[in-house]
PDB file as gemmi writes it, atoms N, CA and C in Angstrom:
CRYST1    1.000    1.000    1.000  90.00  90.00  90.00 P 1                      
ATOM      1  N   UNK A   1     122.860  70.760 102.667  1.00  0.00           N  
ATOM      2  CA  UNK A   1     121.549  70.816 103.251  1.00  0.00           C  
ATOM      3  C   UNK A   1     120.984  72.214 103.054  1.00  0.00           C  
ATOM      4  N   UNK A   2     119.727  72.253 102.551  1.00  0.00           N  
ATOM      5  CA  UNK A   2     119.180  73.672 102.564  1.00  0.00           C  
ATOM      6  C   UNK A   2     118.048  73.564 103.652  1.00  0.00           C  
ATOM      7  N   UNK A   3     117.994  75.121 104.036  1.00  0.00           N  
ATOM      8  CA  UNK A   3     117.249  75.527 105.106  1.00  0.00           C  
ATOM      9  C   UNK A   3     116.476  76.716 104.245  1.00  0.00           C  
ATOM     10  N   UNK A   4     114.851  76.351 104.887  1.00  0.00           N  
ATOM     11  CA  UNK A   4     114.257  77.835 103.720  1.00  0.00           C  
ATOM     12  C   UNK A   4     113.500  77.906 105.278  1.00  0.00           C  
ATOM     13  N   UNK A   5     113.285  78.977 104.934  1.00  0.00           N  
ATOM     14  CA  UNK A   5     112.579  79.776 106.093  1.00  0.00           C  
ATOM     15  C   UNK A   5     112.208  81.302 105.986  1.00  0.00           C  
ATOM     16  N   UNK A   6     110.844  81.800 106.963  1.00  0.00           N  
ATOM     17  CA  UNK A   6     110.409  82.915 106.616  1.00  0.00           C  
ATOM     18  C   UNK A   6     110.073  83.941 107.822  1.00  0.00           C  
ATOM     19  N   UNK A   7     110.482  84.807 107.853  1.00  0.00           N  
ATOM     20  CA  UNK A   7     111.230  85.374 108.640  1.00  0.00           C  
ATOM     21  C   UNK A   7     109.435  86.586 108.724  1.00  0.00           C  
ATOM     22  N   UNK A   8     109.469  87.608 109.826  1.00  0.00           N  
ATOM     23  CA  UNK A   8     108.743  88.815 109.852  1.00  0.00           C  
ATOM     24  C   UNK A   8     109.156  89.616 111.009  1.00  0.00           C  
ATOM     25  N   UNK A   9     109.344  90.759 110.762  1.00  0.00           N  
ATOM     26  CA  UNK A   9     110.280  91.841 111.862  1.00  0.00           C  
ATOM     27  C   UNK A   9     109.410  93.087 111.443  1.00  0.00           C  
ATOM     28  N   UNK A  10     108.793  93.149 113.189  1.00  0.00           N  
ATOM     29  CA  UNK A  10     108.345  94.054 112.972  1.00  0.00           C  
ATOM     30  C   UNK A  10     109.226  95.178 114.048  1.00  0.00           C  
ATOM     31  N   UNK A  11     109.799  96.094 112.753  1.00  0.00           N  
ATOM     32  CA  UNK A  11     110.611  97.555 113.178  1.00  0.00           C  
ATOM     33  C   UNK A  11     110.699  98.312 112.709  1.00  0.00           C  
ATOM     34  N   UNK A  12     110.905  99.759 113.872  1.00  0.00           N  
ATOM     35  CA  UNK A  12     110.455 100.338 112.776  1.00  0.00           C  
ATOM     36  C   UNK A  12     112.202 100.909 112.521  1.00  0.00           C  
ATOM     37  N   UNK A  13     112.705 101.317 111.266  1.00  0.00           N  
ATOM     38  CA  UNK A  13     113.522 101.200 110.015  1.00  0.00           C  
ATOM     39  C   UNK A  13     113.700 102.835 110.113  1.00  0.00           C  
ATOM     40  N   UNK A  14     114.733 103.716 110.183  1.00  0.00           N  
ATOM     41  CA  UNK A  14     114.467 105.250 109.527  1.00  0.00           C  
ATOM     42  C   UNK A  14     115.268 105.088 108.838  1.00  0.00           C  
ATOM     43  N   UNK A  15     114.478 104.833 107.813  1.00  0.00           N  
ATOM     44  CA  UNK A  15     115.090 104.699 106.728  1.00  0.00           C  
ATOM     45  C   UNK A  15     114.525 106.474 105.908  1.00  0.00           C  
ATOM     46  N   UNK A  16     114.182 107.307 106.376  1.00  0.00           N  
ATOM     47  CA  UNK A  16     113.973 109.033 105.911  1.00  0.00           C  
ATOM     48  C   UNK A  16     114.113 109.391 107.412  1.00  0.00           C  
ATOM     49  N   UNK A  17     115.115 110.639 107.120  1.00  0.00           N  
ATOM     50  CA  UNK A  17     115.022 111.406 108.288  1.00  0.00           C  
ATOM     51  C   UNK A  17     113.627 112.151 108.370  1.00  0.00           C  
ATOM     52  N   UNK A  18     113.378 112.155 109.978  1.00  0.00           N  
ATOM     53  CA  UNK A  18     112.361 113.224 110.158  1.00  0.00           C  
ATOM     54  C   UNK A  18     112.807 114.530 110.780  1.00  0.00           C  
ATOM     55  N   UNK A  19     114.229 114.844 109.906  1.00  0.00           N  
ATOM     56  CA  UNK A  19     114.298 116.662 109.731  1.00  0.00           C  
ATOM     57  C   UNK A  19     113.790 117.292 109.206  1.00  0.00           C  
ATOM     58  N   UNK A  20     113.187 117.145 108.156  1.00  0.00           N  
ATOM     59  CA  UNK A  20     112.469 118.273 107.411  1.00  0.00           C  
ATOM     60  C   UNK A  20     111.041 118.215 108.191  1.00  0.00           C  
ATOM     61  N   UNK A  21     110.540 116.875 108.894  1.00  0.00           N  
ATOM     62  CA  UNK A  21     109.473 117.298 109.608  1.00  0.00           C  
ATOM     63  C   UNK A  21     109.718 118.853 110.839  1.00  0.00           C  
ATOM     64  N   UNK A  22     110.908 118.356 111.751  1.00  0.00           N  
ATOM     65  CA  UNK A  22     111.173 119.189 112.555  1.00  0.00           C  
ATOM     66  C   UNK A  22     111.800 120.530 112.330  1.00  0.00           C  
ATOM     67  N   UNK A  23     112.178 121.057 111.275  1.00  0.00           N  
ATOM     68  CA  UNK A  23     112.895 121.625 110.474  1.00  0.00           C  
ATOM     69  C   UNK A  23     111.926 123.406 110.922  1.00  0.00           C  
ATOM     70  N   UNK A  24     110.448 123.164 110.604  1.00  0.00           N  
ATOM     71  CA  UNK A  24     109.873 124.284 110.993  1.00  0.00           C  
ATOM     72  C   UNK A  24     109.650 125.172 112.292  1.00  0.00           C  
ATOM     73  N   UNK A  25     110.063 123.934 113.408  1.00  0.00           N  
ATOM     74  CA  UNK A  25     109.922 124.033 114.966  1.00  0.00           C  
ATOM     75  C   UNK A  25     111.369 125.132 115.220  1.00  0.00           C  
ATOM     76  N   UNK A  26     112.057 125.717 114.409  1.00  0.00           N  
ATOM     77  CA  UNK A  26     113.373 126.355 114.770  1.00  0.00           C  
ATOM     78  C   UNK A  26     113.408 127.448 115.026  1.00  0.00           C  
ATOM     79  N   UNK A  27     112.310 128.021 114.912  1.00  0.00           N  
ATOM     80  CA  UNK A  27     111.742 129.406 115.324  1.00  0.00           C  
ATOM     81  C   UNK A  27     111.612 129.965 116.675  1.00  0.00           C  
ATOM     82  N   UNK A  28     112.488 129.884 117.594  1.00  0.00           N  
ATOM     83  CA  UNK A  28     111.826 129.741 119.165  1.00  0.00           C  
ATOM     84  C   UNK A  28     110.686 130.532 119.327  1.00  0.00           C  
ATOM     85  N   UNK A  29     109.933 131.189 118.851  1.00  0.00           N  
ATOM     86  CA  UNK A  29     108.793 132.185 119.395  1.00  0.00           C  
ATOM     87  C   UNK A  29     107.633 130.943 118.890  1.00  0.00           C  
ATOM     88  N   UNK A  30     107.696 130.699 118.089  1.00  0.00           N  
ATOM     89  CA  UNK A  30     107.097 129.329 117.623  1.00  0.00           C  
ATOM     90  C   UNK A  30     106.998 128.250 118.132  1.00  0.00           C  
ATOM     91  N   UNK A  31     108.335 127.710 118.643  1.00  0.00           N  
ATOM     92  CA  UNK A  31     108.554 126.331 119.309  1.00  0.00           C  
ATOM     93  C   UNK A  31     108.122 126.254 120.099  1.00  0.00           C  
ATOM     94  N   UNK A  32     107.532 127.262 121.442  1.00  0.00           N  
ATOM     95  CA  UNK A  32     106.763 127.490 122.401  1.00  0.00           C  
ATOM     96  C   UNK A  32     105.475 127.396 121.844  1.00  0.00           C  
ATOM     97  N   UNK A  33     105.092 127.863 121.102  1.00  0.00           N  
ATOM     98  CA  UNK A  33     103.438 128.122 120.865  1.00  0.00           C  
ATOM     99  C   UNK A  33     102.949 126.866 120.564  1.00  0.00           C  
ATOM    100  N   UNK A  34     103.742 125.980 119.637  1.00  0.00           N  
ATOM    101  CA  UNK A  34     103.450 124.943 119.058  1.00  0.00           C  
ATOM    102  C   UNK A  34     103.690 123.794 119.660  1.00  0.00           C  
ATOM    103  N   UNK A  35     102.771 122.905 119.447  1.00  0.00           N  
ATOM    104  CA  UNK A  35     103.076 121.139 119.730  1.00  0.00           C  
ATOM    105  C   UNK A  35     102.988 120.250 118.351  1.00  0.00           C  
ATOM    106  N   UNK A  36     104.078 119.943 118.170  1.00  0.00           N  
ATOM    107  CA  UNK A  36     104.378 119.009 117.124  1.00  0.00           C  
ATOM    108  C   UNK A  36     104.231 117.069 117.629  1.00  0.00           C  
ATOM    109  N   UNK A  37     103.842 116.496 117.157  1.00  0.00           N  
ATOM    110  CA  UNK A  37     103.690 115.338 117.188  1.00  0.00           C  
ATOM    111  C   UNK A  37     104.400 115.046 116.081  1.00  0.00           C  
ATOM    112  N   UNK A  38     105.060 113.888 115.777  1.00  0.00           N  
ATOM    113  CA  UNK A  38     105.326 112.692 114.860  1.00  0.00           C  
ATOM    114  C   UNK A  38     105.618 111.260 115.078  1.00  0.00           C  
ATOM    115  N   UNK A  39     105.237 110.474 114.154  1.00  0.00           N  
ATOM    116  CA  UNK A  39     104.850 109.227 114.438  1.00  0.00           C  
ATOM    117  C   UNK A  39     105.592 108.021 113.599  1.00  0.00           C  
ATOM    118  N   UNK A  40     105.919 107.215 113.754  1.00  0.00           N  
ATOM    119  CA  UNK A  40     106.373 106.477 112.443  1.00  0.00           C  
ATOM    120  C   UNK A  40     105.218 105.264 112.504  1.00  0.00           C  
ATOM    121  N   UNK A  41     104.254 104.480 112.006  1.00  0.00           N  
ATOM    122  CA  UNK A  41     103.527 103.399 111.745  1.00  0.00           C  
ATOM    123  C   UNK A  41     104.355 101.870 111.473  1.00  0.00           C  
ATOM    124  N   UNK A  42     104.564 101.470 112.840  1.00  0.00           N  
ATOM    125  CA  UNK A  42     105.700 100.431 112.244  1.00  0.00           C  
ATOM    126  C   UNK A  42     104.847  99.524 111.238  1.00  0.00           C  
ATOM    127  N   UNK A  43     105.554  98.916 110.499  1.00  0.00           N  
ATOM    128  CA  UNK A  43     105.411  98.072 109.506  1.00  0.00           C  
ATOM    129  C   UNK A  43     105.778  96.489 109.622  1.00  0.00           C  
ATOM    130  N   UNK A  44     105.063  95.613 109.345  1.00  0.00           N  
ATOM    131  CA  UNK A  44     106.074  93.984 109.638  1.00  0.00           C  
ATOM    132  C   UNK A  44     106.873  93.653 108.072  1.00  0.00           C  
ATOM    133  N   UNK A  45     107.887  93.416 108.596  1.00  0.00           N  
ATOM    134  CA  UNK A  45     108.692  93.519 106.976  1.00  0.00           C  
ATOM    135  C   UNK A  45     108.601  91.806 107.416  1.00  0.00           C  
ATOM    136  N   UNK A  46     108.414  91.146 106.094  1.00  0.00           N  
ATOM    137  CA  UNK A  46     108.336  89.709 105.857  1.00  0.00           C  
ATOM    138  C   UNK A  46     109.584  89.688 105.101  1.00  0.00           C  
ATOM    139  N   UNK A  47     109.959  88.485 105.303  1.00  0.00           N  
ATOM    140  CA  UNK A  47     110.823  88.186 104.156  1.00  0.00           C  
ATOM    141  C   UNK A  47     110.943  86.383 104.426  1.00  0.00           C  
ATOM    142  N   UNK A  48     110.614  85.752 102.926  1.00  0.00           N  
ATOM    143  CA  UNK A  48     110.879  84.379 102.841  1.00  0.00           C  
ATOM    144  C   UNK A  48     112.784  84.243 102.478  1.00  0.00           C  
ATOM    145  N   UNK A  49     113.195  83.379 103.123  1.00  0.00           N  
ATOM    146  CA  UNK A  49     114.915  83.287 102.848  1.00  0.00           C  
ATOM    147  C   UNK A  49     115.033  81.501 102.624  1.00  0.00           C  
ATOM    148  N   UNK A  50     116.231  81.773 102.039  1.00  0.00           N  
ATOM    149  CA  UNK A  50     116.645  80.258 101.617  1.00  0.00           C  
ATOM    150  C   UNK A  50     118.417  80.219 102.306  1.00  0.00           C  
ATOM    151  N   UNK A  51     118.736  79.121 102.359  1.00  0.00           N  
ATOM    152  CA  UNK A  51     119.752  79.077 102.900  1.00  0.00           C  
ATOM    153  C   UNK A  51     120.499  77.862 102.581  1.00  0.00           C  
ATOM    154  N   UNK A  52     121.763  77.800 101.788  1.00  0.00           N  
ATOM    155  CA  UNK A  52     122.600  76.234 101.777  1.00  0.00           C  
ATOM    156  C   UNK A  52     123.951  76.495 102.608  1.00  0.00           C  
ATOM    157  N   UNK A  53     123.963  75.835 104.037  1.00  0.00           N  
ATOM    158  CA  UNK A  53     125.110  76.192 104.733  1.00  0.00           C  
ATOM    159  C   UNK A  53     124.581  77.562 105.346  1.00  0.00           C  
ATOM    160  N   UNK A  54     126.098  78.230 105.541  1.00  0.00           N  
ATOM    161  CA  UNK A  54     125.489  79.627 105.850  1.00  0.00           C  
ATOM    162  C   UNK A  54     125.551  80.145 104.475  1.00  0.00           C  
ATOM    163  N   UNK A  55     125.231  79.986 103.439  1.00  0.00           N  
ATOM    164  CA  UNK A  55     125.547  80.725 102.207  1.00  0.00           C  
ATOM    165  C   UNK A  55     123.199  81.308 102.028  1.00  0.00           C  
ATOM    166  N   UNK A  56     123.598  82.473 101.923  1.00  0.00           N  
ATOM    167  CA  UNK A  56     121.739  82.997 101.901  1.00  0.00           C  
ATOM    168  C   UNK A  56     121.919  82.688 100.173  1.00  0.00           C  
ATOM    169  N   UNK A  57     121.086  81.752  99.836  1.00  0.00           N  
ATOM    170  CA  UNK A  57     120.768  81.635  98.543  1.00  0.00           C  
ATOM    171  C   UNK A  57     119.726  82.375  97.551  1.00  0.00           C  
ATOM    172  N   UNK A  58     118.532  82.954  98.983  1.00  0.00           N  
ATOM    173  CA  UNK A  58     117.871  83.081  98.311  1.00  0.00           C  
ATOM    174  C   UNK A  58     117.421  84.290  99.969  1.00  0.00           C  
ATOM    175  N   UNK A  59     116.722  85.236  99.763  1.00  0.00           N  
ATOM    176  CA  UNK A  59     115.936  86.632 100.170  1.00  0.00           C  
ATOM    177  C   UNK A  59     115.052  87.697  99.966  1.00  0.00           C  
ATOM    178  N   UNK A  60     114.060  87.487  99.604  1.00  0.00           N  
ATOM    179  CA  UNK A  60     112.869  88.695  98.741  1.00  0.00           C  
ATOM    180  C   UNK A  60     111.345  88.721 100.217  1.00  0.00           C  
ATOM    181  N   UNK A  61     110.869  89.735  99.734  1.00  0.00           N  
ATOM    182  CA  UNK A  61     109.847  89.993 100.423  1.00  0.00           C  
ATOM    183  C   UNK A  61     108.660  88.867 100.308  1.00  0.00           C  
ATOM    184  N   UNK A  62     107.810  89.262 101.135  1.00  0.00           N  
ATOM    185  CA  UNK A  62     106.787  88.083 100.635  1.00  0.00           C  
ATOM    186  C   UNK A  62     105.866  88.776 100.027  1.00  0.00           C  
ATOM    187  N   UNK A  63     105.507  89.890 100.415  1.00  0.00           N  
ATOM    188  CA  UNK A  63     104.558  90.530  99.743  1.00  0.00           C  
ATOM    189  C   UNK A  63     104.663  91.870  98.703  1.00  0.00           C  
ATOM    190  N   UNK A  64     105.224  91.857  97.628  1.00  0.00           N  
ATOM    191  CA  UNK A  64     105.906  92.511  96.788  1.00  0.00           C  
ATOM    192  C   UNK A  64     105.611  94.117  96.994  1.00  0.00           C  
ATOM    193  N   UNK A  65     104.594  94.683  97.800  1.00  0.00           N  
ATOM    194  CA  UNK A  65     104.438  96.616  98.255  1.00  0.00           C  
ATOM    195  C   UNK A  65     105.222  96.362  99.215  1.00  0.00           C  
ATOM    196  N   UNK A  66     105.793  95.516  99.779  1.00  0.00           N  
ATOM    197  CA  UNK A  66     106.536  95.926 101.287  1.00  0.00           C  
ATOM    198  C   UNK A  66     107.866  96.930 101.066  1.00  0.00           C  
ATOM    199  N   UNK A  67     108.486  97.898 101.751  1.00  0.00           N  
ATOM    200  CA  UNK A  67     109.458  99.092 101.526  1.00  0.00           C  
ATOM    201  C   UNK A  67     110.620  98.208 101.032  1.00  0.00           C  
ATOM    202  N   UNK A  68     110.996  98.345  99.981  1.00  0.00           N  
ATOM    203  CA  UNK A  68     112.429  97.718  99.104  1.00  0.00           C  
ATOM    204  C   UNK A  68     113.580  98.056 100.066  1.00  0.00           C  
ATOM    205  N   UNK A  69     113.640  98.902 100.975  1.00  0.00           N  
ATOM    206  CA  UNK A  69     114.846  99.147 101.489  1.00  0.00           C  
ATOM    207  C   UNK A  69     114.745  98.945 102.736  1.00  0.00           C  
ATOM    208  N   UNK A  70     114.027  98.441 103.287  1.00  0.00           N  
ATOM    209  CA  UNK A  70     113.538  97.628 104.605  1.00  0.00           C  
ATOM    210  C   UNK A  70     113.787  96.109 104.397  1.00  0.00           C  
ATOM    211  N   UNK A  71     113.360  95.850 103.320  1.00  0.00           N  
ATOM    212  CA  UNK A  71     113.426  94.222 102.986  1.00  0.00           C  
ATOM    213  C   UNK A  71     115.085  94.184 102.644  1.00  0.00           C  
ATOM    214  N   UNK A  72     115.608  94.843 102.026  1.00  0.00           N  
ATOM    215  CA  UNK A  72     116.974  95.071 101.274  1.00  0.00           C  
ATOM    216  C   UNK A  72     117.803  95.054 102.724  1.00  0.00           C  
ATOM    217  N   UNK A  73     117.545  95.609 103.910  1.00  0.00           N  
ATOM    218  CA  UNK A  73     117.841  95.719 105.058  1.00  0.00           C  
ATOM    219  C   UNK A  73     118.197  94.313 106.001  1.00  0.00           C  
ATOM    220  N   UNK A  74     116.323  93.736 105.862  1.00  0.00           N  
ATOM    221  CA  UNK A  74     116.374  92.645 106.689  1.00  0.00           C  
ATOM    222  C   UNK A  74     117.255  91.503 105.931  1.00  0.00           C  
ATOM    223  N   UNK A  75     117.234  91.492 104.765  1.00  0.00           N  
ATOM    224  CA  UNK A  75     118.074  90.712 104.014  1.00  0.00           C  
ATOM    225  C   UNK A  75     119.573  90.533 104.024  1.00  0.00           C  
ATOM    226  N   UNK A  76     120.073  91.576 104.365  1.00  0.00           N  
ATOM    227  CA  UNK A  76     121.607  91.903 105.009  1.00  0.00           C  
ATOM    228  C   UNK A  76     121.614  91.389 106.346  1.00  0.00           C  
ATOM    229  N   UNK A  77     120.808  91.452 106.970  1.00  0.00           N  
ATOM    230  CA  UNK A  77     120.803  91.146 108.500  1.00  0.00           C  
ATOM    231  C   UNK A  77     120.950  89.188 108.305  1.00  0.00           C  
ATOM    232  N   UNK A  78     119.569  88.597 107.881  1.00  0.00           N  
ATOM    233  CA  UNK A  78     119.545  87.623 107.622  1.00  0.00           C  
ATOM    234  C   UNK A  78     120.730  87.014 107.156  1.00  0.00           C  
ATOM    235  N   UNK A  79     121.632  87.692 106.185  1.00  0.00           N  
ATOM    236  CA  UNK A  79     123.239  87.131 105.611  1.00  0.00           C  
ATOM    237  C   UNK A  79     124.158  87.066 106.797  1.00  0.00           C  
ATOM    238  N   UNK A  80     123.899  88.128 107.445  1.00  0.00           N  
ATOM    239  CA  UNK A  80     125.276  88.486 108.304  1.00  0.00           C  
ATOM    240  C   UNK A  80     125.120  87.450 109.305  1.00  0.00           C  
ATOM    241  N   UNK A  81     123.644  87.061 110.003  1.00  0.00           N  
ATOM    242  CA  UNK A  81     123.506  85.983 110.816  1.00  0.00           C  
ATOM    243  C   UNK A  81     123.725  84.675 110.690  1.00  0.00           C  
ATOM    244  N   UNK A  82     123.656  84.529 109.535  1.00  0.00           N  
ATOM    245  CA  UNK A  82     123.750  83.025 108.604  1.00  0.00           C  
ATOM    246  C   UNK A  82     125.435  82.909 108.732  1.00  0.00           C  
ATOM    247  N   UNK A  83     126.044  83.769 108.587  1.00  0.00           N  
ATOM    248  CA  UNK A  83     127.497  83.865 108.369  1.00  0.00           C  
ATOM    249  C   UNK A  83     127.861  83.623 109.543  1.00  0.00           C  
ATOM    250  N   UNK A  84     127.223  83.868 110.769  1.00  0.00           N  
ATOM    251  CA  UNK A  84     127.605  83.915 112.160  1.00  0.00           C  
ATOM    252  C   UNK A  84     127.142  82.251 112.935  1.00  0.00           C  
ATOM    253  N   UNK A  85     126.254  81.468 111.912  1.00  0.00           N  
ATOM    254  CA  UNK A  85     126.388  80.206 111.929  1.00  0.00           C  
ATOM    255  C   UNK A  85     124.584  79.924 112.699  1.00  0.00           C  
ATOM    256  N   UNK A  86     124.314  81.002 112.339  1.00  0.00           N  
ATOM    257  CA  UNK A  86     122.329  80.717 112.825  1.00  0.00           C  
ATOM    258  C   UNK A  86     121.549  80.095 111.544  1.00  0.00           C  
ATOM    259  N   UNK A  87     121.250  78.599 112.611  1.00  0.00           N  
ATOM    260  CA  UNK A  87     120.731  78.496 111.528  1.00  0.00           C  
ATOM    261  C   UNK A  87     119.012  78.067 111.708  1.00  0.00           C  
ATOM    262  N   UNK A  88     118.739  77.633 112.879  1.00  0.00           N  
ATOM    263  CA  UNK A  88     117.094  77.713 113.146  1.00  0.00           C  
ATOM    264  C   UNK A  88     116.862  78.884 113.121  1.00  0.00           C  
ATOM    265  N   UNK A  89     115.357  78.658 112.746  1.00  0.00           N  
ATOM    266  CA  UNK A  89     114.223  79.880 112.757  1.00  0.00           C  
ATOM    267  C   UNK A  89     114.396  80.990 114.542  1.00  0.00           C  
ATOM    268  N   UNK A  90     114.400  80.186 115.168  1.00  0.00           N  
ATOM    269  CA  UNK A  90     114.258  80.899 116.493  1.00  0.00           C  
ATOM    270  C   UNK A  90     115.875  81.897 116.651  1.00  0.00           C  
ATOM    271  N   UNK A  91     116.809  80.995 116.278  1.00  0.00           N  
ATOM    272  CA  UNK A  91     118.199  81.733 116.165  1.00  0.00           C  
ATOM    273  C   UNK A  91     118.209  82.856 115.584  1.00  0.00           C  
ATOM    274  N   UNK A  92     118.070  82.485 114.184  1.00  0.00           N  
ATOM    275  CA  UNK A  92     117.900  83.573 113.402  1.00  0.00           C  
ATOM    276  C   UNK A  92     116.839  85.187 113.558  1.00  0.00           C  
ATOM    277  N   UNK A  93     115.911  84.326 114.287  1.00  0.00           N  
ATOM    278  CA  UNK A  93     114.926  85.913 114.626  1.00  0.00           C  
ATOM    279  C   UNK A  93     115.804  86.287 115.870  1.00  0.00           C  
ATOM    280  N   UNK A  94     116.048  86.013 116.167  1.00  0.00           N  
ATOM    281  CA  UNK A  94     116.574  86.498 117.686  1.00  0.00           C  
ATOM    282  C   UNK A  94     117.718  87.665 117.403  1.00  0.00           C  
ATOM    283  N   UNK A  95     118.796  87.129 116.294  1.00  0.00           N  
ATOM    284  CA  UNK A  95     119.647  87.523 115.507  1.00  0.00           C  
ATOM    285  C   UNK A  95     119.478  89.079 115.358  1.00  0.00           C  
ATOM    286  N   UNK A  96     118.761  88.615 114.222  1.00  0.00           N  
ATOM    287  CA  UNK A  96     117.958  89.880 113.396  1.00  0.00           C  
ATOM    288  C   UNK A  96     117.507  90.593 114.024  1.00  0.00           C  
ATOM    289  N   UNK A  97     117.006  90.326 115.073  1.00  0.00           N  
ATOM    290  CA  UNK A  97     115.967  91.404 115.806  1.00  0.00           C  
ATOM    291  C   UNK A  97     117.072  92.189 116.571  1.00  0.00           C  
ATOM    292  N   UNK A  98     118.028  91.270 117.419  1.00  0.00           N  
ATOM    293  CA  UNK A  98     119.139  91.952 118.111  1.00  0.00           C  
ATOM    294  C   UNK A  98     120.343  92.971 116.866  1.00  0.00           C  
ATOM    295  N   UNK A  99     119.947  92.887 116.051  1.00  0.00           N  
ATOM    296  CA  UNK A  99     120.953  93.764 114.934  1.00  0.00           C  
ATOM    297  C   UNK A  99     120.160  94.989 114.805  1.00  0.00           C  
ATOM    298  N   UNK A 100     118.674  94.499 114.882  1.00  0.00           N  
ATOM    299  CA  UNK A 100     117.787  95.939 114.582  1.00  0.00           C  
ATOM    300  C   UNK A 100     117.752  96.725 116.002  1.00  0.00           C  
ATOM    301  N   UNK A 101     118.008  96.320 117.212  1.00  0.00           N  
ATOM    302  CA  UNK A 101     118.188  97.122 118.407  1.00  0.00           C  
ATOM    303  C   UNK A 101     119.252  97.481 118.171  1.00  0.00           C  
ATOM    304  N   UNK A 102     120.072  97.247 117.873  1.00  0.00           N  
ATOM    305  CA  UNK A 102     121.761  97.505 117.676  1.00  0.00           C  
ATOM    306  C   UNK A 102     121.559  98.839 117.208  1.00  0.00           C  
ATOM    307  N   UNK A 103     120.993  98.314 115.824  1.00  0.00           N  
ATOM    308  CA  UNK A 103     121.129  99.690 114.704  1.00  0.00           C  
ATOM    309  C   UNK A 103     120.407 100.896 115.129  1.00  0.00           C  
ATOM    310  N   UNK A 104     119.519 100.528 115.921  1.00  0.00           N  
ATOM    311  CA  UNK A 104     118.724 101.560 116.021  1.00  0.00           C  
ATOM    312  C   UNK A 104     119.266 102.366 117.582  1.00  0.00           C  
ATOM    313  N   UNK A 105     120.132 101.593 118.503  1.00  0.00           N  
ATOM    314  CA  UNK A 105     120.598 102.392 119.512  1.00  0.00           C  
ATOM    315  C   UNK A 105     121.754 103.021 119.253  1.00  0.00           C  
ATOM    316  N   UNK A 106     122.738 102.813 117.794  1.00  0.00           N  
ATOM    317  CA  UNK A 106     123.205 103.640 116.884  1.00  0.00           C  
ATOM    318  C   UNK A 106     122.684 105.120 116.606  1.00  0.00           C  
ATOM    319  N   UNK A 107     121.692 104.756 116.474  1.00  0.00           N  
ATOM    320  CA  UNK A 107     121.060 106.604 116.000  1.00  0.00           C  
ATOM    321  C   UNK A 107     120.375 107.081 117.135  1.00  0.00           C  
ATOM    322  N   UNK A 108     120.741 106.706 118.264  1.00  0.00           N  
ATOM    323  CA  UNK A 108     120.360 107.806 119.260  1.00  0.00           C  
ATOM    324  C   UNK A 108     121.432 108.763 119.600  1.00  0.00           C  
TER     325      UNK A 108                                                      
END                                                                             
């Protein structure tokens, strides 16, 4: 039985450190004077997936400018969940989304 389905996660990914943003703030006579802001613009990473079993047959973006290593990302996620035996749409986002809190309470 195949399952196709299309997935959109919107997270945001650091996928670039923002050290070299903060990198200039190291100055303490500076770090006082100054207010730095930075921002990341989350993005919705799409991705259409195919699925026979838990085997991901198939994973690409939907909209071919979306960040290759965001999609390359959600696409690993999408495998690892499939492997874990998700196989509705609602499962699977739930999945994914709980891997991207994961990952991301990793880098705090």
């Amino acid at each position: 039985m195949s399952i196709a389905g299309s997935m959109m996660v919107a997270a945001m990914l650091h996928i670039a450190s923002l050290s070299a943003v903060v990198a200039p703030l190291q100055a303490s006579e500076q770090a006082s004077a100054e207010i730095l802001v930075t921002g990341v613009r989350l993005r919705a990473t799409k991705v259409d997936y195919r699925l026979r079993g838990a085997a991901l047959r198939y994973c690409g973006p939907r909209d071919p400018q979306q960040n290759p290593a965001a999609v390359s990302t959600i696409c690993a996620f999408v495998e690892a969940c499939a492997l874990q035996g998700r196989r509705s749409h609602a499962d699977m986002t739930r999945c994914v989304e709980g891997k991207i809190a994961a990952r991301e309470a990793r880098r705090r």
